[in-house]
Structures are given as C-alpha cells and as structure tokens.
C-alpha positions, 0 to 999 in steps of 0.5 A: 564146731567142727572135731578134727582128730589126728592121729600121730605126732610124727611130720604129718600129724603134727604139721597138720596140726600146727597148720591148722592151728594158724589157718583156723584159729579158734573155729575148730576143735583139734584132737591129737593122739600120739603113744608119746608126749613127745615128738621126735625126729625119725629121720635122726633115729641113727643118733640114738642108736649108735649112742651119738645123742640121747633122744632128747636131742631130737626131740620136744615136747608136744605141749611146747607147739599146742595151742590148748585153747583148740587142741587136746593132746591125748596119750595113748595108742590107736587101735582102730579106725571105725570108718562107717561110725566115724569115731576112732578107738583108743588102748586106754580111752573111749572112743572118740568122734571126728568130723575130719580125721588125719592119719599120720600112723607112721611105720613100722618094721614087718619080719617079713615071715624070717624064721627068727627075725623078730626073736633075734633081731632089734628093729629101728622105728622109734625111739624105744626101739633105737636105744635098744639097739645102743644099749645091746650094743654097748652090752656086747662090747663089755661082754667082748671086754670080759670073753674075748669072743669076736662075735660080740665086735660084729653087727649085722644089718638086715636091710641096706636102704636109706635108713639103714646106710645112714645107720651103718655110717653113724655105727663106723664113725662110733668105732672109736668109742666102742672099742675103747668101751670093749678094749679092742682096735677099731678096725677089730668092729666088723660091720656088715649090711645084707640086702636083697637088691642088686643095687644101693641108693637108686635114687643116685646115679653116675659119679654121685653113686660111685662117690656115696659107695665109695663113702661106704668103702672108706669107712669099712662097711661091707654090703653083701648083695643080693642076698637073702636073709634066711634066719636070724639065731641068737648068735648069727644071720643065715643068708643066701646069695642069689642063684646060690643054694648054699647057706652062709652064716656070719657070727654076730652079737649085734644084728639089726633089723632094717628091712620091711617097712610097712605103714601101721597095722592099724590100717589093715585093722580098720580095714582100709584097702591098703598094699602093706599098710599103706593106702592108695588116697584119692586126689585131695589125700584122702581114703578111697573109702572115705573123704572124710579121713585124710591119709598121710605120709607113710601110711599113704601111697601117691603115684609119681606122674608116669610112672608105676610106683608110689613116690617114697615116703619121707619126712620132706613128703609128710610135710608136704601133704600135712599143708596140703590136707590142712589147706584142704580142711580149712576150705571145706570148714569154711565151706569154700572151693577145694584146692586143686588135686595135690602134686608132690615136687620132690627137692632131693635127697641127701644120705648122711655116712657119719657126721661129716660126710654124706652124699645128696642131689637138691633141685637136680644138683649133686653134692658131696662130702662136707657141703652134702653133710651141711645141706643134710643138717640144714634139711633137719632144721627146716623139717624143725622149723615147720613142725616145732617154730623158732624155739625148737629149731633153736633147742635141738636143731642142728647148727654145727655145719662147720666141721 
C-alpha cells in the first residue's frame, strides 16, 4: 500500500486529501501534517482581524472531512523535506516515509530586510497572526479612551495588494465600532495603505478600475504611492516616495505588515531550487528535483501561457492543482496513463471593500457593487464546498448575499 504524506491543511493540502479519499478508497495510506487541528479560510483572514467574525466563522475541524479509516492526522510543524531519503521531518515527531508527497505549505510574510518590520509591525498569514492584529487594535482604541493621543486612531498598512485592500475595506466598515470602543467619531480613524507600485489592482482595467479605487475613495482609505516603507518604530512608519530622498513619517499605533509574500521557508531548508519560497513544478506539479513530490498552491509557481510570469497564487488555483495532483497520483497508483500536462483556467477575481460592496471580473465580465459582493460570498462557499462538503458549507459559509 502505497504512503502519501501531505503536507498542510490549507486549499491544496486538503482538497487533495478529500479527492483522494473518493478517488481511491481504501487503496492507499494518507498522512496529513497541519500545526493546526483545523482548517481555515486564509482568503477570509480580513474577518478576523478587523473583529467582524471570531475564527470559528471560517473555520472546521479537520476530523470533521477525515476518513480515518485511510488518513492520519498529525498535529505538528514541517521542518524539512528529506528529498533523496523520501521522508519528511516533524518539530515533535520522528520522521515519516512517503511514496508521493504533497506540499501545500502555504505562505508567509518576509520583511523583506526593513529595519524594524518584524519588531513593530503585525503581519496577517494565519489566524494567530489576524487576531493579534484585532486585539492591538482594540488595545489602541482603549488607550486613545484613556490618553487622547491621535496616534492610537491611526493604522497603517505596509502593502496595497489584494490581501491587503480587502483588509483596509473591512477596517473602514469597522469604524463605527471602534470608535465608539475609543469614544471618538469615526471620521477621527485614519487609515492609510504604503505600497511601492505605481498601480493598484492590475488584475482590473478601464471603468472597473476606476469603479474598486472609487470604492476606496468613498470609504476614506488613503494610498500613498509609490512609495517605500524605510522603517517601522514603535510609533510611526518612515517612507519615501519615489525620486524623492526626503523622509516622511506618519504616527501610527496600529500599523500592519502586508507586503512580501513568500512560500514557507521550509522549501528553502529542503533545498528545493525556489524564487522566494516558491518552485517552478514540472508539467505534472511536481519538483524539478523530484517527481515523486507534488508542489502546490503558494509554494508553487506556474507560468501563464506566453507570458514571463507565474500566475497568481490563490485559493481558486490551489484547488485546481489539488484535483489535478490527485488526478495525477490516483493514475500512477493504479499504474495507468498519466493525465495530460496541467493547464490552469483562471475564472476571475472579485476584491471585497467591506461587506457590501466589492469590485470583480468572472469568465471575462465585470461586476460591481452588491452583485460583485454576492459573487464574492458565492466563490467563498464553493471553495467551502470543495474542501469541507455540504456540512461545512452549511456551518460557516456565507448565504447573506442579500444586504
């Protein structure tokens, strides 16, 4: 019996351990290693740290999808991939022997060598990491009730990418809350995004472009670019703007890390050739250095057609290569014809700036506004579906498409 080991419970990991489980029952032995008992929904991290939903919201536990009658769960963190040896070393655990191994590693936030990032910034990867960022910030608004300082009613965000705009739109809607926790006005929480691109959202173009930065507009969010973050203190962001050699500083009690996503550092420990933490796979997603080890979603990088760069990593191409890489094991465990080479067909993107209102393209079509929000909500309980089934697309999907 063959040992497949998979190696994270995020979209890939756990799609392809829920596609094995159907496509071959009983004929192989599953191993799944997550540092959580639980899988969660990164695509929905904004939730939590703006304090809209506790994590359980967009979350299930792993058991609940298991079929323990061929996949073992184990709790722990990956420390290396042993790629000649084939077994794969655990924090807490001996290590353990695969046939196939899946990664599914996820991402994570490098500082990207600013002076004071990782001191004085929160980043948001993971659930532990998004409810540091609500719990600092609920702290800031109850020492502005106590000091008045205006630098408490200030958040800054490193980083104006996807993650991070869908962040800063769930932060405006918040104002409300947090300022009556502060006893302040709304209008008095300032939030600002630095980012080193002259352009936002270059997966939108024309009047859909105009219509997400209007979003951002109406809702008082400022975006300073191009610009370079230089520091971050205890108390303020430095930066520069491009072709200007004079710093600035804006006094912030709440500032965010967004920027630098890179895979997990554990590709670079097991020596993988990798840009970043992420690996150029082969034809069938698997490492140039073995065929034997599947490499999916954002430890992964796979070349648009024509182009010179990777297509983005998210939750919709992590499922995607999760049902191609099970498709791929199932045929080599039954000793069949491989599937043909794997091509991604990318459906769209939908960007959230708050609950209501977002800004997407689906199947080469825009959509704004409360139809852009639902299709949001409805690409959320499709990735549910795919990973969790009915029962947990029921337990923490979201159906509030009417607003």
């Amino acid at each position: 019996m063959k040992n497949i080991v998979v190696l994270g419970a995020g979209y890939a990991g756990l799609k392809t351990v829920v596609a094995l489980q159907k496509k071959l029952k009983n004929e192989v032995h599953i191993t799944l290693v997550d540092r959580n008992p639980y899988h969660y929904e990164t695509m929905r991290l904004y939730e939590v740290a703006s304090g809209a939903y506790p994590y359980t919201r967009m979350s299930y536990e792993l058991a609940d999808v298991l079929n323990p009658k061929m996949t073992d769960l184990i709790v722990d963190e990956v420390e290396k991939v042993n790629i000649h040896e084939k077994t794969v070393d655990l924090k807490n655990h001996g290590a353990i022997a695969y046939d196939y191994c899946v990664l599914g590693l996820g991402f994570v936030l490098s500082d990207m060598g600013v002076r004071g990032a990782k001191e004085n910034a929160l980043p948001m990867s993971n659930v532990k990491e998004a409810e540091a960022i609500r719990d600092h910030i609920y702290a800031e608004m109850k020492a502005y009730k106590q000091d008045r300082d205006i630098k408490h009613l200030s958040i800054v965000i490193c980083g104006a990418g996807f993650q991070a705009i869908e962040l800063a739109g769930a932060l405006a809607e918040a104002r409300p809350r947090l300022a009556k926790m502060a006893e302040a006005k709304p209008e008095d929480i300032r939030i600002q995004m630095i980012d080193a691109s002259p352009r936002l959202l270059p997966m939108f173009q024309g009047k859909l472009l105009d219509y997400a930065l209007g979003l951002l507009d109406k809702n008082k969010i400022e975006i300073i670019k191009p610009a370079f973050v230089q520091e971050v203190t205890n108390d303020s962001v430095i930066y520069k703007m491009k072709d200007d050699d004079q710093a600035k500083e804006i006094k912030a009690g709440i500032r965010i890390w967004m920027t630098g996503f890179s895979g997990s550092p554990v590709i670079d420990k097991s020596w993988f050739k990798n840009r970043r933490g992420r690996v150029m796979v082969t034809d069938h997603l698997t490492a140039p250095e073995s065929d034997d080890i599947y490499v999916l979603g954002d430890v992964s990088s796979v070349m648009v057609p024509g182009k010179k760069w990777p297509w983005p990593n998210t939750a919709q191409m992590a499922l995607s290569m999760a049902n191609y890489a099970a498709k791929d094991i199932q045929s080599r465990v039954n000793q069949q014809a491989r599937p043909a080479k794997y091509e991604y067909h990318d459906l769209g993107v939908v960007v959230a700036i708050g609950e209501t209102q977002a800004a997407g393209k689906a199947l080469g079509v825009g959509y704004k506004g409360y139809l852009a929000s639902a299709l949001k909500k409805i690409i959320i309980d499709k990735s549910l579906m795919e990973t969790g089934g009915l029962k947990e697309t029921f337990s923490v999907g979201r159906f509030d498409l009417y607003h």
